[in-house]
MISE-408965 format. One line per 3 residues: their letters; for each residue x, y, z of N, C-alpha, C. Coordinates in steps of 0.05 Angstrom, whole numbers. Example, Ala and Ser with C-alpha at 12.3 -4.5 7.8 and 13.67 -1.06 7.14 Angstrom:
BEGIN
AS) 264:-114:156:246:-90:156:264:-66:156  257:-45:142:273:-21:143:258:1:157;
//
This chain:
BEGIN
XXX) -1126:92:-698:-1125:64:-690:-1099:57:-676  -1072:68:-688:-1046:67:-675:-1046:71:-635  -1067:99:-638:-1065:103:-616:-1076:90:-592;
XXX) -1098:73:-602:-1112:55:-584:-1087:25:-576  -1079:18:-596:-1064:-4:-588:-1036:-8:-575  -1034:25:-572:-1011:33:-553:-1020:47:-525;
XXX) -1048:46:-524:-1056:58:-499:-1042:43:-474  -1033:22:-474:-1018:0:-446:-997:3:-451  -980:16:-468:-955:16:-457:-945:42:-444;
XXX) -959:68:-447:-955:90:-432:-950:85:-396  -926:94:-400:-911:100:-361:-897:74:-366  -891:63:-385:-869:39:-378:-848:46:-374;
XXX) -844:65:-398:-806:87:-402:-804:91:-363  -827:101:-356:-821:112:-328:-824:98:-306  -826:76:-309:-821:55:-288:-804:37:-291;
XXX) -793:34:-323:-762:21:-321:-735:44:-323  -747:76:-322:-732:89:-303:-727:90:-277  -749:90:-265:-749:91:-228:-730:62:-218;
XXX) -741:44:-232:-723:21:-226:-691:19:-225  -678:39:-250:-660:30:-258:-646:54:-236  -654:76:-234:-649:97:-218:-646:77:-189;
XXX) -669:66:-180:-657:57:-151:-640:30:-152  -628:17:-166:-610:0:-173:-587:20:-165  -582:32:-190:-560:54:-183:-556:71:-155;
XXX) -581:84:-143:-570:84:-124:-568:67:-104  -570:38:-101:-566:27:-84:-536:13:-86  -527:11:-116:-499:9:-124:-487:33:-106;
XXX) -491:56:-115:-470:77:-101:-476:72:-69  -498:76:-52:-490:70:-31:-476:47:-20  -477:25:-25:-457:0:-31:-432:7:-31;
XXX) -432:21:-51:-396:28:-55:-386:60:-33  -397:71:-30:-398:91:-16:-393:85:11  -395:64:24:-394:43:48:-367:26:47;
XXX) -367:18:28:-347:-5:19:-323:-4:7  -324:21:-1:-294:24:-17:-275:42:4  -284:63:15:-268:74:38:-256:48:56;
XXX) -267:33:72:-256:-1:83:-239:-8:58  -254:-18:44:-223:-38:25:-190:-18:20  -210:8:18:-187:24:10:-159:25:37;
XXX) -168:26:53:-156:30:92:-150:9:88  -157:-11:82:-149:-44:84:-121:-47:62  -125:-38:45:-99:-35:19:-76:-11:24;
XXX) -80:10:42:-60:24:46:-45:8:75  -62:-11:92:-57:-20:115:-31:-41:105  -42:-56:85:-25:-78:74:3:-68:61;
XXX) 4:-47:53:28:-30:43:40:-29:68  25:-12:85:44:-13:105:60:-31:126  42:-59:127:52:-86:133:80:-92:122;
XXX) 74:-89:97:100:-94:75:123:-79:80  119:-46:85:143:-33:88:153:-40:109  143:-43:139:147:-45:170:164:-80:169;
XXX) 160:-98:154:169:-122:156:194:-118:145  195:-98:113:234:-100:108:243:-80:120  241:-61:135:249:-47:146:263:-67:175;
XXX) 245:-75:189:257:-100:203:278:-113:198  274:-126:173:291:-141:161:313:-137:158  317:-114:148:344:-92:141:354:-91:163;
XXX) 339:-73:182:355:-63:206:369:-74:232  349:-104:215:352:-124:244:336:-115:274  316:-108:265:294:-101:288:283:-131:292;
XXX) 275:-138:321:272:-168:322:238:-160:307  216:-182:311:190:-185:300:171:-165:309  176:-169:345:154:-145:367:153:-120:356;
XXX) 181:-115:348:174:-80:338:155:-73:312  157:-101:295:130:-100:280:110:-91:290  107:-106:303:72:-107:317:74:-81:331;
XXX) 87:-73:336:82:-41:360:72:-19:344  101:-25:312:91:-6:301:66:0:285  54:-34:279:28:-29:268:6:-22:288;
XXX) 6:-32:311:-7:-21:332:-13:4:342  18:29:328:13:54:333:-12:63:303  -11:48:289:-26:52:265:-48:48:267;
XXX) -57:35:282:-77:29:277:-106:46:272  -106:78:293:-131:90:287:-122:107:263  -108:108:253:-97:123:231:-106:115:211;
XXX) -110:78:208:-124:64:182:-147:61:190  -160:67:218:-192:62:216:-198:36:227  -172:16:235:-170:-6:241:-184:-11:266;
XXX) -200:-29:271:-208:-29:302:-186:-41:327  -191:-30:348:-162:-37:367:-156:-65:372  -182:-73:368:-178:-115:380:-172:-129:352;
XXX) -148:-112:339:-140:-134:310:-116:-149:318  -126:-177:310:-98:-195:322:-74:-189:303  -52:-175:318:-29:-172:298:-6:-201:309;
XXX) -5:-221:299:23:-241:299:41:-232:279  72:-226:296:93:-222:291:101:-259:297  130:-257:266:143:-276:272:170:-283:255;
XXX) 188:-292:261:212:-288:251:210:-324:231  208:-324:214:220:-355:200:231:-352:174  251:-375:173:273:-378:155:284:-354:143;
XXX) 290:-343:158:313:-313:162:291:-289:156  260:-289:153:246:-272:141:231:-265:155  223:-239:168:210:-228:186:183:-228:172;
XXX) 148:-239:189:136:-236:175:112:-226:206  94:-220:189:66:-211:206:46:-215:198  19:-221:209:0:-227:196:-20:-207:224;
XXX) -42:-202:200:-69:-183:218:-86:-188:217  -107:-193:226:-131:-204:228:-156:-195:239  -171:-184:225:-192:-170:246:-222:-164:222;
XXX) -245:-164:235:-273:-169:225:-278:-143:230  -292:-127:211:-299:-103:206:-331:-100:201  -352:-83:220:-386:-94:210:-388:-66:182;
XXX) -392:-70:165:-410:-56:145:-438:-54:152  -448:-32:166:-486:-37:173:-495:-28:143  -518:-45:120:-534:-30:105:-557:-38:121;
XXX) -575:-23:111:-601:-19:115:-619:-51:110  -624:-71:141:-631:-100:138:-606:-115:134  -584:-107:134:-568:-121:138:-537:-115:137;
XXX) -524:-130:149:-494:-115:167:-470:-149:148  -456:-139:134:-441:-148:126:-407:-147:145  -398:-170:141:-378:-168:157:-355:-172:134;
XXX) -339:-151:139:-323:-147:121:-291:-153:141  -284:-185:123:-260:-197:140:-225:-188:125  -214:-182:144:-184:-177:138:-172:-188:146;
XXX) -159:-209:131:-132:-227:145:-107:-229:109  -80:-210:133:-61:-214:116:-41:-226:125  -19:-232:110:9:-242:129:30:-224:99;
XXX) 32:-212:118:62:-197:99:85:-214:100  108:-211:90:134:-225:100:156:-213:73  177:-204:103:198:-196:85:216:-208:59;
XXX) 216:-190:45:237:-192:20:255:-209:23  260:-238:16:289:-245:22:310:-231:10  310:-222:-6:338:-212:-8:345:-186:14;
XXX) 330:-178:20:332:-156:48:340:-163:66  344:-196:76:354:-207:106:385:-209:98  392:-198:123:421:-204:118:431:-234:138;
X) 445:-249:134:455:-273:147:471:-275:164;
//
């Protein structure tokens, strides 16, 4: 009698497997796409940071900012038409970058936006 009133639930286990299986992989491709970009985007911003006190220190005017992130740019994966503004205020060399990145998934293309402004260390400017 047990066995008749469980005849409807057989293949459920295995369809709230298949389900959970393509969740997951659609998590990993997600991230598989998306974390290489954020990651290029977070070593890019380090490097913003270093290139601005280094300025600062050396007394490099703002432009050489921008040249040198410019030489960087295929190195981080960056696309070439990223607006880099260099600019010098209240003794602190700063830069900001700006540029729209497409993520294509499958039905749909996410745009993945980068806008930073670094700006040097004050205690790094000398007067």
């Amino acid at each position: 009698m047990s066995e008749l009133s469980r005849s409807g639930e057989r293949g459920n286990a295995q369809l709230k497997f298949v389900l959970v299986m393509v969740v997951m992989g659609c998590l990993a491709f997600i991230g598989y796409r998306f974390i290489p970009v954020a990651y290029q985007a977070n070593l890019f911003k380090d490097l913003m940071q270093h290139n601005v006190d280094v300025a600062a220190t050396q007394g490099y005017q703002p432009v050489w900012v921008r040249d040198q992130l410019t030489r960087s740019l295929p190195e981080y994966g960056i696309p070439p038409d990223a607006l880099i503004t260099p600019a010098q205020r209240d003794n602190r060399v700063e830069v900001r970058v700006q540029y729209t990145w497409p993520l294509e998934f499958p039905g749909y293309t996410y745009q993945y936006e980068f806008d930073h402004t670094a700006k040097s260390t004050s205690f790094l400017t000398f007067k």
